[in-house]
N, C-alpha and C positions, 0 to 999 in steps of 0.2 A: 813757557817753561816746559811745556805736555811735551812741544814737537823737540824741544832741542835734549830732552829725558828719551826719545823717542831716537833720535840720531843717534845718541850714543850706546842703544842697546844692541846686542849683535841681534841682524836679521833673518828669517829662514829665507834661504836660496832657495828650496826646492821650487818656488813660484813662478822660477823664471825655466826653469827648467821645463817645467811644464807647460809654460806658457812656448818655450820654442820647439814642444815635442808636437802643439798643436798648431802651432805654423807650419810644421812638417806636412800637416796632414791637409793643411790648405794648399801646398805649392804640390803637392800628390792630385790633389784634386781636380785642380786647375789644367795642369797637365791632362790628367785622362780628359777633362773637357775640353780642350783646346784640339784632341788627336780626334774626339767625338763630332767634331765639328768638321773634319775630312770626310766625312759619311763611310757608307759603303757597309759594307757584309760584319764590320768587328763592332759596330755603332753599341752592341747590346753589354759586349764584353765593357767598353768602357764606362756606359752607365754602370754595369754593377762595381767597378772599379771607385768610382763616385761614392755610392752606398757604402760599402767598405770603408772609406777612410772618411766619409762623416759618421760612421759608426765608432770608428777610433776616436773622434773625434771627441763626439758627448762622451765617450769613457774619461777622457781627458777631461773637459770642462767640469764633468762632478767632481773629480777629482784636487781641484782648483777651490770650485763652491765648498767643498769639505773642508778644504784645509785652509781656507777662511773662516770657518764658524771654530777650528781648533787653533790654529796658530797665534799666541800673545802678539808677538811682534813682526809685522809685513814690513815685504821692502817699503809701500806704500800706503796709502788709506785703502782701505778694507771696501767701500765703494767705487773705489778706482780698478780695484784689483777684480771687482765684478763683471763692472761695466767693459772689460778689456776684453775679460776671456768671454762674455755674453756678444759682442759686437764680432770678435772673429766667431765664433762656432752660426752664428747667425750667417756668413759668410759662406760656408760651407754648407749648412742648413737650403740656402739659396741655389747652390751648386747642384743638392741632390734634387730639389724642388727643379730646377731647370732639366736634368738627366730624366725623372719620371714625367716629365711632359713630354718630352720627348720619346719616350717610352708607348708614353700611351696615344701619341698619336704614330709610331712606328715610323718617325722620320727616318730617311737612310740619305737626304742631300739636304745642303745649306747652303746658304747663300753668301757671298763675298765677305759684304759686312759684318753678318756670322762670324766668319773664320777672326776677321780684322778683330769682333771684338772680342774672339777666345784670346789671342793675343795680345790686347788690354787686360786681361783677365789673368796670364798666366804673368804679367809683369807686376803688376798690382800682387799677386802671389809672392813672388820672390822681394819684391820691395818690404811686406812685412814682415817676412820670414828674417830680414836684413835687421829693420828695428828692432824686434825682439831681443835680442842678446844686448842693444846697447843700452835699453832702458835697466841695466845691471848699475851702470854708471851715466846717470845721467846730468850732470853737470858737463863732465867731458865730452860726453856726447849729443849735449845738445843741439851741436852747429847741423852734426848731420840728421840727426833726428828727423828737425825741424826742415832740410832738404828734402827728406823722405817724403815727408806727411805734404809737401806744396807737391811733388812731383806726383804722387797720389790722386792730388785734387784736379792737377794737368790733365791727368787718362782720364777722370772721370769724366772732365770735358771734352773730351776727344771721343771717352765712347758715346756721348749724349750728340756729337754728328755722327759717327756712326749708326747711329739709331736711325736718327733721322734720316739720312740718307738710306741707307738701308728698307726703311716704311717708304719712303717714295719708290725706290724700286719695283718694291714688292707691288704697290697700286698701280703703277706703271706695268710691268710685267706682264707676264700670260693667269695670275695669281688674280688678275681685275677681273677676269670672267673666269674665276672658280671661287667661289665665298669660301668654301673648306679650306683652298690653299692658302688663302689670304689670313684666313683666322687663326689657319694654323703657325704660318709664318711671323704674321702678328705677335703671338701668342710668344715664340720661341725669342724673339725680341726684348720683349717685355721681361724675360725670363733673367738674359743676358745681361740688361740693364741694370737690371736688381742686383746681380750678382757683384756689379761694380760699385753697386751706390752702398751693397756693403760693406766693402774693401774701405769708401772712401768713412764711412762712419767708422772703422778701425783706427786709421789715420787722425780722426778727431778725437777717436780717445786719446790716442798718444799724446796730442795736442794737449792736452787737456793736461793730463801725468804732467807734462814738461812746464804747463802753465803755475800750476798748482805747486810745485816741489821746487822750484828753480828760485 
């Protein structure tokens, strides 16, 4: 009786609203780390680039936490609508976490796998930024939804050889007789990975939304 009292109340929009002004700020981000991962003389401009928009970012997500503790009626459960915008802004949290490692080791070149998995990175960006606006309707949008969130799980696989491959290079390489370069490289890897595995935890909230509601 709660949930079908709960359907028929009108919902506040603003949450999706917000939720796709924060995906903005994920496919912003992605981008300047994908252009970060070309190396060279501007590496520093796109780090702060990074910064900036996971700064936009947390404006957003409190924004979100707020108008949950205030809003009677959400599109969805009140702990769904958390765990959404916590799993994206962690995403981007990841981004700027990988740009200040970079940072502080003063990288200016990367390596193949690198680049390959900025571009894992910058697709997984745009794939969420894609769901966001459908979980408005999500009966109708289930089919693709539920597209989205496998093709997600696909890159994640894809950047996890990437990694791999990538880490054998690197031991392989001239990086085996320099510990620095090796840890460093390592490091910026590890960095990358992350940055996917939180794209792919976004994807399973959605999962989750579409499980729960449908």
């Amino acid at each position: 009786m709660l949930r079908f009292f709960q359907a028929m109340m009108p919902k506040e929009e603003r949450f999706f609203d917000m939720f796709e002004a924060h995906a903005a700020t994920l496919c912003a981000g992605a981008a300047a780390l994908r252009s970060l991962l070309d190396g060279g003389p501007s590496v520093p401009e796109h780090c702060a680039e990074i910064a900036r928009q996971e700064n936009t970012a947390d404006e957003v997500a409190r924004e979100v936490l707020l108008a949950v503790r205030r809003t009677f009626i959400t599109p969805f459960d009140r702990s769904d609508i958390r765990d959404l915008i916590s799993s994206m802004d962690d995403a981007i949290d990841q981004m700027h976490k990988t740009a200040k490692a970079i940072t502080l080791f003063e990288q200016r070149a990367f390596q193949p796998s690198m680049v390959a998995m900025g571009e894992v990175i910058v697709r997984t960006a745009e794939l969420t930024a894609e769901a966001v606006p459908l979980l408005r309707s999500l009966r109708a949008n289930a089919t693709r939804l539920t597209a989205i969130t496998e093709e997600v799980r696909r890159l994640e696989e894809q950047s996890d050889q990437l990694y791999d491959s990538g880490m054998s290079a690197l031991f392989k390489g001239p990086a085996r007789e320099d510990a620095m370069a090796f840890i460093v490289g390592s490091e910026v890897y590890d960095h990358l990975e992350k940055v996917v595995d939180r794209f792919e935890d976004v994807a399973n909230r959605i999962s989750g939304v579409l499980i729960e509601h449908l």
